[in-house]
C-alpha positions in Angstrom: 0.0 0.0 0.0 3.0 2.2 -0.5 2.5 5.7 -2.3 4.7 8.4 -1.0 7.5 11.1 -2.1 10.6 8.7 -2.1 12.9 8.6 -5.1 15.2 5.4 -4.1 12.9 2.4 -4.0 16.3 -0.3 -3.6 18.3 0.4 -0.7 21.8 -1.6 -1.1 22.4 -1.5 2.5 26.7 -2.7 3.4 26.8 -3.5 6.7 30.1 -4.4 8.4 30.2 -6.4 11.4 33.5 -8.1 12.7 33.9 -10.9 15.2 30.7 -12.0 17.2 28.5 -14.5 17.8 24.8 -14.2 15.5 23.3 -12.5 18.5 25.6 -10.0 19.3 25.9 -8.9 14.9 22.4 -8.9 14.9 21.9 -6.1 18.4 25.4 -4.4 16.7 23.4 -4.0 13.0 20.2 -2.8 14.4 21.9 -0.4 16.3 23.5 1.3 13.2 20.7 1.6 11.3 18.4 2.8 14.4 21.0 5.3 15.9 17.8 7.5 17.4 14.5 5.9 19.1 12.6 8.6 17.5 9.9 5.5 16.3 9.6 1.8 16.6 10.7 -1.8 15.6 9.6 -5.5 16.8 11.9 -8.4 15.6 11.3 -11.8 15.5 13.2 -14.8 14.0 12.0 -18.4 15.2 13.3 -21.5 13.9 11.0 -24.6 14.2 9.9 -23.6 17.7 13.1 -21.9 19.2 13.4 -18.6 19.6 16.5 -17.3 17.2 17.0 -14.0 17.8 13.7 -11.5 19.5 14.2 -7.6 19.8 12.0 -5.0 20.8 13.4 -1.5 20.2 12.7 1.8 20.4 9.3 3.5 21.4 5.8 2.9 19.9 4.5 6.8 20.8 7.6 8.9 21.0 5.3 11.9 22.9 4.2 9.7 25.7 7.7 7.7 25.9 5.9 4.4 25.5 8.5 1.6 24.8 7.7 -1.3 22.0 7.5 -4.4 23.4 6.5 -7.8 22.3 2.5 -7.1 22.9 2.5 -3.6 20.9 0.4 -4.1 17.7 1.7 -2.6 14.3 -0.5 -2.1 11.1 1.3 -3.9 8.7 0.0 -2.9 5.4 0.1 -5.7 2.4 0.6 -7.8 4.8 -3.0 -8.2 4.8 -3.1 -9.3 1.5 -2.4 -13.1 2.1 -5.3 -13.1 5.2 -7.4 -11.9 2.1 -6.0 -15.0 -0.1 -6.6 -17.2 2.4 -10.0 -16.2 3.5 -11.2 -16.2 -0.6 -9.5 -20.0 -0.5 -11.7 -21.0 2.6 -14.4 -20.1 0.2 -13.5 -21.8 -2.2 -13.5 -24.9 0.2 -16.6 -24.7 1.4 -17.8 -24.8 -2.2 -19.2 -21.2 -1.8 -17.4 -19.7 -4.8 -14.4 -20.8 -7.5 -11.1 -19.3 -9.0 -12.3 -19.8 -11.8 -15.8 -17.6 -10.9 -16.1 -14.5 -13.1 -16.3 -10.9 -11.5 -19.3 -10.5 -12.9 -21.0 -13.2 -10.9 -21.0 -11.3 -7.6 -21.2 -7.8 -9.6 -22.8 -7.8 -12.6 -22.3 -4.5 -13.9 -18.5 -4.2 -13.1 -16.9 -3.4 -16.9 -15.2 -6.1 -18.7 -16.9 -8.2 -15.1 -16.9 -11.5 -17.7 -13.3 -11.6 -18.6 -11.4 -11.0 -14.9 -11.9 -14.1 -12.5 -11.2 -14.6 -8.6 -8.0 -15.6 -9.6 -6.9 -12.6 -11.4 -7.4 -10.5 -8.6 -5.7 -13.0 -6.2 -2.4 -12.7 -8.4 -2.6 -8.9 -9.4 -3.5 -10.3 -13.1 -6.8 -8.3 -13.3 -5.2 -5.7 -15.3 -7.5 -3.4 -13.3 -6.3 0.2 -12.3 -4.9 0.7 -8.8 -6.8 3.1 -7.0 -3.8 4.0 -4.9 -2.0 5.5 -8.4 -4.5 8.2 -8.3 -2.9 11.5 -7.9 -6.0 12.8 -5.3 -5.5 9.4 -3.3 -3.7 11.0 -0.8 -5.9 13.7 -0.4 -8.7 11.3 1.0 -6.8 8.6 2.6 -7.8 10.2 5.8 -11.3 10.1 5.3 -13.6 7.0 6.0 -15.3 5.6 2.8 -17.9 2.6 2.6 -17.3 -0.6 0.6 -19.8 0.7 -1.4 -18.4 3.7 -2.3 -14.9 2.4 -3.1 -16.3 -0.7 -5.1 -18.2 2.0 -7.3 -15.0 3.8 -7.8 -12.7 1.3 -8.3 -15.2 0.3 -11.4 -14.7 3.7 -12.7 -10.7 3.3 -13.1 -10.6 1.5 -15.9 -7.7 -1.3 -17.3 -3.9 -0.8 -17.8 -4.4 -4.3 -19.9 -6.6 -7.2 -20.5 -7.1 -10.0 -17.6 -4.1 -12.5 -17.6 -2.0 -10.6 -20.2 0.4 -8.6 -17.8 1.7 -8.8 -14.0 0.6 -5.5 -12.2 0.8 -4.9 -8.2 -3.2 -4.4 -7.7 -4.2 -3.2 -4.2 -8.0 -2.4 -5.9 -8.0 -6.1 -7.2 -7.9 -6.9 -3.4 -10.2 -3.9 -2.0 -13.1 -5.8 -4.5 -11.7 -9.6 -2.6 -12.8 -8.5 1.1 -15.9 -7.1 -0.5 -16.8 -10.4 -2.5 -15.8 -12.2 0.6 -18.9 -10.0 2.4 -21.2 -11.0 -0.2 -20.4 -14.4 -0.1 -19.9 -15.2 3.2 -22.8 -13.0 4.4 -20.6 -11.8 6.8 -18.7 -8.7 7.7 -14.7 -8.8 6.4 -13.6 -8.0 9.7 -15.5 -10.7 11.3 -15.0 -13.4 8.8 -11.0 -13.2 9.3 -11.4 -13.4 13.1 -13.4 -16.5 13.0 -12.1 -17.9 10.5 -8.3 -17.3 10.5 -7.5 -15.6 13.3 -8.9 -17.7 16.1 -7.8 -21.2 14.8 -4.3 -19.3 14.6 -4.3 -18.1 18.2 -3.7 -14.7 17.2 -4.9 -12.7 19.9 -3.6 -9.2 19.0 -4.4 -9.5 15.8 -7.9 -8.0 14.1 -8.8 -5.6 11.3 -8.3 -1.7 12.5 -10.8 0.7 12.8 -9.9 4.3 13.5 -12.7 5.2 15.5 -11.6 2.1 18.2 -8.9 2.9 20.8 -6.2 0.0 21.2 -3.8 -0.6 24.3 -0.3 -0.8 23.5 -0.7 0.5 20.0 1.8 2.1 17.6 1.7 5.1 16.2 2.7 6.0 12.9 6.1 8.4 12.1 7.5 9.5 8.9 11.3 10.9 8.4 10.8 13.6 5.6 12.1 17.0 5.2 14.7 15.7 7.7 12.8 15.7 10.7 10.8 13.1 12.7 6.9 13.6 12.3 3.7 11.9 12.7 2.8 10.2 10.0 -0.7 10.9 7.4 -3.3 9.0 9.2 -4.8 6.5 7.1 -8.4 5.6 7.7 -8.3 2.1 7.0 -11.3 1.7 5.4 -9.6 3.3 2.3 -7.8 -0.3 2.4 -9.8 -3.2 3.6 -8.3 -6.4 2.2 -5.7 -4.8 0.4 -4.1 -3.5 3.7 -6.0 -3.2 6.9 -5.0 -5.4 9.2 -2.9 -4.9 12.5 -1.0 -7.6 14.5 2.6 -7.9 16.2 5.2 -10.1 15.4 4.3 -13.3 17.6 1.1 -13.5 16.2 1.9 -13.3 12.6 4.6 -16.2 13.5 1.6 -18.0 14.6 0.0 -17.6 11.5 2.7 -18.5 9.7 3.0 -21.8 11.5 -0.5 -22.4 11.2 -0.5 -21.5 7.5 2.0 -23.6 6.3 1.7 -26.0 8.6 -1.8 -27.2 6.8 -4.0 -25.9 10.0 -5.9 -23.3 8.3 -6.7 -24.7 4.7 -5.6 -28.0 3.1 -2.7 -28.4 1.2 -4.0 -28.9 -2.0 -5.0 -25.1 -1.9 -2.2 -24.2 0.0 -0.1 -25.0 -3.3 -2.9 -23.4 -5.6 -1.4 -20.2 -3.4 2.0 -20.9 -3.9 2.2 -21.7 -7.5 3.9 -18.9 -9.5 1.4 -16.9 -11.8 0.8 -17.9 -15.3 0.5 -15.1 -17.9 -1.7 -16.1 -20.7 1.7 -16.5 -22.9 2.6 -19.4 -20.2 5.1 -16.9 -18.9 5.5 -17.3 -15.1 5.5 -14.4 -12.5 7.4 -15.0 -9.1 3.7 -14.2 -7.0 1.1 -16.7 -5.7 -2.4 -15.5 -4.0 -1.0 -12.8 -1.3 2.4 -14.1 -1.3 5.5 -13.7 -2.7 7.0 -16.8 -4.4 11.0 -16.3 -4.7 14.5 -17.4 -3.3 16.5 -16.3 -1.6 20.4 -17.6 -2.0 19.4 -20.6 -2.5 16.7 -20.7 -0.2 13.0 -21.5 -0.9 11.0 -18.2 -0.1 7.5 -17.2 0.9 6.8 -13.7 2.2 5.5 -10.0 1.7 6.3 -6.7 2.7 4.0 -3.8 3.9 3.4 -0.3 3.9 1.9 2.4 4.6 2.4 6.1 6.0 3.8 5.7 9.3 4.6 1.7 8.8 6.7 -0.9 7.4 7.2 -4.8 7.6 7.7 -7.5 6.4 6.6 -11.5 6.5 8.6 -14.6 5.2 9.0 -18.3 6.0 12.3 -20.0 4.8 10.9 -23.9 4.7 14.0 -25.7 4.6 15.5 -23.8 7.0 11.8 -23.8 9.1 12.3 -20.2 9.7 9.9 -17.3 10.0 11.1 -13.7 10.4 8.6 -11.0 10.7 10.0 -7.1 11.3 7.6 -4.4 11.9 8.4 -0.3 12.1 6.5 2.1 13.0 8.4 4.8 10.8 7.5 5.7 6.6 9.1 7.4 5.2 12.0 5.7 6.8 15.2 7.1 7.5 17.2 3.5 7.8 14.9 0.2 8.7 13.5 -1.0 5.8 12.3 -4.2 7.0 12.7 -6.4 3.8 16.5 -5.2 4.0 16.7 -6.1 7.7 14.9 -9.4 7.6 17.4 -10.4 4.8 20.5 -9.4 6.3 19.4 -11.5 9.7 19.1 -14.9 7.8 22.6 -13.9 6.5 23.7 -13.6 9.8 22.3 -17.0 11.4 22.0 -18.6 8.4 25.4 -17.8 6.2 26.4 -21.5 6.5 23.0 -22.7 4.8 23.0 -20.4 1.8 24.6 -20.3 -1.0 27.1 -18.0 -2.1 27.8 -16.5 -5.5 31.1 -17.6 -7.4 32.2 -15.5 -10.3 33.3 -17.2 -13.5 35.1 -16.2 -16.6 32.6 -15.6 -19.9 32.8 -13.9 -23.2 33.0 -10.0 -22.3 32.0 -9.1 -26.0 28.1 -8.4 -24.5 29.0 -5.6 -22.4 28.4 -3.0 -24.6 24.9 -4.3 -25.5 24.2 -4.1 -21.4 24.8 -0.8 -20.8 22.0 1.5 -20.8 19.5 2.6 -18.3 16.9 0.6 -16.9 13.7 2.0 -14.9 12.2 0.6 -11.8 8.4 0.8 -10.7 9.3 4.2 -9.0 10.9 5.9 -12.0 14.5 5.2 -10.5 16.6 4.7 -13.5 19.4 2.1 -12.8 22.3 2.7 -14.9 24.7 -0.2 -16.2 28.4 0.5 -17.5 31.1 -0.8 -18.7 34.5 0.3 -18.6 37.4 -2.3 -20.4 36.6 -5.8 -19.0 34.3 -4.2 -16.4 30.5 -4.3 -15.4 29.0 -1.7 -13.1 25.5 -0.8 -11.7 24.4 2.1 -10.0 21.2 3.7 -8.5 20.6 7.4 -8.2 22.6 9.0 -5.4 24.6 6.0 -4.0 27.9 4.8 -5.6 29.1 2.4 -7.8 29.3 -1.1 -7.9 30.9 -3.7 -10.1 28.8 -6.5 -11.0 30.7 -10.1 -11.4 29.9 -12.5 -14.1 28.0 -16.4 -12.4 26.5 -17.3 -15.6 25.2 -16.6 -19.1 23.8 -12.6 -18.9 23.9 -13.4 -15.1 25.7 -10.8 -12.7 26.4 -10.7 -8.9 27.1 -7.9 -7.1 29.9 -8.5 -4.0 29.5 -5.2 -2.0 25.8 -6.6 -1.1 23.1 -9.9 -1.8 21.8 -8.6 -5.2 21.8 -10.0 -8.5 21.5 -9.3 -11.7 20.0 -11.8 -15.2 19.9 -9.2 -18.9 17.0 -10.3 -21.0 17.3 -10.2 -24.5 14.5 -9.7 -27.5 16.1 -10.5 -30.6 19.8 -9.1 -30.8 19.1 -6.0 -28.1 18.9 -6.7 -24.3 15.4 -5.4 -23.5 15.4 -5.3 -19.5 17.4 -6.5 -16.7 15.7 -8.3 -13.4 16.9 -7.3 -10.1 16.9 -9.9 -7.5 17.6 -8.4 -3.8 15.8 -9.8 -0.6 13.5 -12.0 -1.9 12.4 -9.8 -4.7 12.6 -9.9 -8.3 12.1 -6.8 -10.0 12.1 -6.4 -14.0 13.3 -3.4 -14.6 13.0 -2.2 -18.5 15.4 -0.7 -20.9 14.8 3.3 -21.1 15.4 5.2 -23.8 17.9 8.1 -23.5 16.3 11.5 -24.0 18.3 15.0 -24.6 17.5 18.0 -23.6 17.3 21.7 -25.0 19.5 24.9 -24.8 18.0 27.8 -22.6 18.5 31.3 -22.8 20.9 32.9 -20.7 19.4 33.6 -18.0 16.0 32.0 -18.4 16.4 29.6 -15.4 16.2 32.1 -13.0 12.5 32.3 -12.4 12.2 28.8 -11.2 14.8 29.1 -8.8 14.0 28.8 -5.0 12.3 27.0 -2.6 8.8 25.2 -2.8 6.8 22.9 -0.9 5.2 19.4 -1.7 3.3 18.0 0.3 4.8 19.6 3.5 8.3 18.7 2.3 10.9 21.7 1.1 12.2 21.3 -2.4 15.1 23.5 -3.6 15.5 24.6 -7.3 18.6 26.4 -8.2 21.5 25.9 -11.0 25.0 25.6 -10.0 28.3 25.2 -12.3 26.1 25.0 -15.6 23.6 22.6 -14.5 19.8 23.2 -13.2 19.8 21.1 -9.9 16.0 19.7 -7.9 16.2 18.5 -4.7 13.5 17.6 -1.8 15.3 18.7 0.9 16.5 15.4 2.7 17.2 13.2 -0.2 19.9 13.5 -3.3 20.4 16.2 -6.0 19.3 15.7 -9.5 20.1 17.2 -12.5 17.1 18.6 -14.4 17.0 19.2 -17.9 14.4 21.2 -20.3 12.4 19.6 -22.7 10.7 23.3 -23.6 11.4 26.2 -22.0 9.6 25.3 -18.6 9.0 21.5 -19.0 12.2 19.5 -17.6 13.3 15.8 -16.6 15.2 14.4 -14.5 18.7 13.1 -15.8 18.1 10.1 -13.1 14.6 9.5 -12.7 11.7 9.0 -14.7 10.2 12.4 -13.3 8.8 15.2 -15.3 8.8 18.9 -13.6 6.4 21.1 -14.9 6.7 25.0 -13.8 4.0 27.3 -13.9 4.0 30.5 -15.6 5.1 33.7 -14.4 8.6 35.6 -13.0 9.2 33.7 -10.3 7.1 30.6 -11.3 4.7 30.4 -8.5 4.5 26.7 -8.3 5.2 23.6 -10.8 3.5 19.9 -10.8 5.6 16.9 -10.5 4.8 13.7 -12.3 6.5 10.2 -11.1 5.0 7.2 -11.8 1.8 7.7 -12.9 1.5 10.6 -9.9 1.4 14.6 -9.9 2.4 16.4 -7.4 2.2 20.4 -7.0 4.8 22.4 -5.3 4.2 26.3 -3.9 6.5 28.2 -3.9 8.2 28.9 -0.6 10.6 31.8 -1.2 12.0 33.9 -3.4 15.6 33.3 -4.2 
C-alpha cells in the first residue's frame, strides 16, 4: 500500500560487522541503522519452535515515551493481503465460490466483469487500475469511505491491460476480494477473518483496524521527511480493507505462519494453488502466488511479503528448509534506515550464512557488455544505470555509488558489496530489460530510452529558482556550475533538464517537472510514476 514522495525504492544497505556471535551482529546491525528511538521496531526470527533472535526497540509513541514491546500491535500494510487470499480459498473450500468464478458473478455491472476471475485478482492479473495510483488518493486517505463507495469507484478506473495478459501490483483487485468475501460469506470482512483465521491461529492481537476504536499498546505512525521526525498521514483504514487493513505484532503473525504452512488453516491442495507462481496467458510465469511472494533467496525456498503504509513498514517470510519465520515491523515511513525487507534479509545472512549459497564468479565472453549498458527503470521511475569500462560491469542507482557487478552465468551478474543479483533479458539481438533480484524480490526493470535535452537562454532559469513545498516537504531549485539542480530537501540532487522552456526531466529518474508561468514561477506539478504532485513556492531566491 506504499504511495509516497521517495525517489530510491532499492536500498543496497553494506553493513560491516566483525567478530561476534549471531546475536551479538544482529543487536550491533540494528543499532546502526536505528541510531535514534525517535519510532519503533519488533523483531522476531523463530526456527521450528526456538526462539533465534527476538528484539523489541525503540518506542511505539515517541510523545508519551511508551516503549515497543513484544504485545505492541503494528498495522502492517500488504501484509493483509495473504489473510485476504486465504480467507477467498476457505471459500473456495466450502464450495461457496471458484477461481475460476467471473467478476461479474457477484457484480454484474462491473466493466469487462466476464473476462477478470477470482484468480486474477488473487495474483494482481486483473489488469484493473490501482486506486492508490490516483494522484488525489492522498488527499482522501484520511477520510472514512464505505465498501460501497470504493467498489463503485474502483469500477470507474478503468484497465492498464486485458485479464491475464500482464503482471501488475493491484491493491484495488484486493479492496473488491474482502468485498466479494462479504457478499459471499454473508458476513462482515472483519469478522469473517477473526473467525475464521484468526482464532484457529491463536492470534490474539491481531484484528482488522478501525480508526474510530482505541487499542492498548498501539503504535503510532512516524515519517522521516524534510529531515525531521513527524507523525505520519493517518490513514483511515477503510480506504484499504483487504488490500491493507489489518494490525498484528510479530508473535502473532509467527503463529500464523505456522498455522499456515503447517496445513491448519486450509488443506494443502489449496495451500499449493497459493504458492504456485502466476501464469500469464503467454505461459510466462511471474514470481507471485495468491497474497504471497514466491522467490528465493540464495538458495533458499522463499515465501513472504512486505508492507506499507504512511507511518509503517514490515515485512513476513518463512524460509521452509530452513523452518524459519522472520517478521520485522516499524513504525516509521518514510523511513530514514529500517527498511524491514533489507533487515529481515541481512538476519538470515547472519544466522543462516552457512546454509545459503554463495555467489562464485566465473570467466565468460565480455563481447556483451556494450549491449548491457543503458538505463533501466524501476516501478518508482528510479533509472538504474549499467556501465562498462574495459573488462568491467557496473550498476548504480541514483545518489549512491558504484558497484561492479561479477559474471555467475550466461547474462547473469552478482554484485559482492551486497546480496543482489542481476539476469539481462534479451528480444532478438538487443537486451530489453534487466531483473533485479535483492531480498527475496525480483524486479524487471526495463530498458529506457535516452532522452536529450534543450539549450536555454541565458538567464531564463532564474524564475524557477528557489524554494517550494510538496506535500509539507521543502524542495530546492537552483542551477550551480552550468547545471539546473531539484532536490526535496532530505534526499539526493538531481540534474534537471528542459524539454521546452519550462517543461524539464530528471537526468536520473523517470520524473517530469512542470513549472507554472510567471517571474518567479509560483509553483510547478511533478509527475512520477503515474502521480502529480504540486509544489508552492516557498521563497523567493
Amino acid at each position: 500500500m506504499k504511495r509516497s514522495l521517495i525517489f530510491i525504492l532499492c536500498h543496497l544497505l553494506i553493513s560491516h560487522i566483525y567478530a561476534q556471535n549471531p546475536t551479538q551482529q544482529a543487536d550491533s546491525l540494528v543499532d546502526k541503522i536505528m541510531p535514534e528511538k525517535k519510532f519503533g521496531l519488533s523483531v522476531l526470527l523463530v526456527e521450528g519452535d526456538e526462539v533465534r533472535y527476538e528484539l523489541t526497540k525503540g518506542y511505539a509513541d515517541v510523545e508519551s515515551q511508551t516503549k515497543v514491546n513484544d504485545e505492541t500491535i503494528f498495522r502492517v500494510g500488504s501484509i493483509t493481503k495473504q489473510f485476504t487470499a486465504v480467507a477467498v480459498l476457505t471459500l473456495v473450500r466450502q464450495g461457496k465460490l471458484s477461481l475460476e468464478d467471473p467478476l461479474i458473478k457477484f457484480i454484474p455491472d462491473f466493466p469487462k466483469g466476464d473476462k477478470v476471475k477470482i484468480k486474477h485478482l488473487l495474483n494482481h492479473t486483473s489488469g484493473i487500475k490501482n486506486f492508490t495510483d490516483d494522484p488525489d488518493f492522498l488527499k482522501q486517505v484520511s477520510k472514512r469511505i464505505s465498501t460501497a463507495e470504493m467498489v463503485k469507484h474502483i469500477q470507474q478506473l478503468g484497465y492498464d491491460f486485458e485479464p491475464g495478459e500482464e503482471y501488475k501490483y493491484n491493491n484495488s483487485a484486493y479492496y473488491l476480494l474482502s468485498y466479494l468475501i462479504e457478499e459471499v460469506s454473508g458476513d462482515s470482512y472483519a469478522h469473517y477473518l477473526n473467525e475464521k483465521l484468526f482464532k484457529p491461529a491463536e492470534m490474539h492481537r491481531t484484528g482488522l483496524y478501525d480508526n474510530s476504536e482505541m487499542y492498548t499498546n498501539e503504535a503510532k505512525g512516524y515519517s522521516f521527511e524534510d529531515e525531521k521526525f513527524q507523525d505520519a498521514i493517518n490513514w483511515d483504514m477503510t480506504q484499504a480493507m483487504g488490500a491493507g487493513a489489518i494490525y498484528s505484532t510479530a508473535q502473532d503473525l509467527v503463529k500464523w505462519n505456522k498455522h499456515l504452512y503447517g496445513g491448519k488453516i486450509i488443506p494443502h491442495n489449496l495451500m499449493d494453488k497459493a504458492l504456485a507462481p502466476t501464469k500469464l496467458n503467454d505461459g510466462s510465469d511471474k514470481e507471485y502466488g495468491f497474497g504471497i511472494a514466491v522467490s528465493e533467496y540464495r538458495g533458499q525456498q522463499q515465501y513472504g511479503h512486505s508492507g506499507g503504509l504512511h507511518g509503517f513498514l514490515s515485512y513476513l517470510a518463512y524460509f521452509p528448509e530452513l523452518d524459519a519465520h522472520i517478521v520485522v515491523l516499524s513504525n516509521c515511513f518514510p523511513a530514514r534506515y529500517v527498511v524491514p525487507a533489507n533487515l529481515a534479509h541481512e538476519l538470515i545472512d547472519l544466522f543462516y550464512s552457512n546454509q545459503l549459497e554463495e555467489n562464485t564468479e566465473i570467466d565468460v565472453d565480455k563481447s556483451n557488455y556494450p549491449a548491457y549498458s543503458g538505463r533501466y527503470k524501476l516501478i518508482n521511475g528510479a533509472l538504474m544505470t549499467i556501465t562498462h569500462e574495459g573488462d568491467h560491469l557496473y550498476t548504480q542507482l541514483p545518489g549512491q555509488q558504484k558497484f561492479e557487478i561479477f559474471p555467475k552465468g550466461k547474462d547473469e551478474f552478482f554484485l559482492k558489496a551486497v546480496q543482489a543479483e542481476l539476469k539481462f533479458n534479451w528480444r532478438g539481438t538487443e537486451v530489453a530489460s534487466v531483473n533485479l533480484k535483492q531480498n527475496g524480490m525480483n524486479m524487471e526493470l526495463t530498458r529506457f530510452e535516452e532522452r536529450k535535452g534543450i539549450e536555454l537562454e541565458q538567464g531564463a532559469f532564474s524564475r524557477f529558482e528557489g524554494e517550494y513545498l510538496m506535500k509539507g516537504a521543502t524542495v530546492k531549485v537552483w542551477s550551480e556550475a552550468d547545471k539546473y539542480l531539484f532536490q526535496v530537501i532530505g534526499q539526493p540532487v538531481f540534474e534537471i533538464l528542459p524539454r521546452t522552456a519550462n517543461h524539464f526531466f530528471m537526468t536520473d529518474m523517470d520524473v517530469e517537472i512542470m513549472f507554472d508561468e510567471g517571474d518567479p514561477a509560483p509553483g510547478a506539478t511533478l509527475y512520477q510514476a503515474g502521480m502529480e504532485f504540486e509544489l508552492e513556492r516557498k521563497s523567493i531566491k
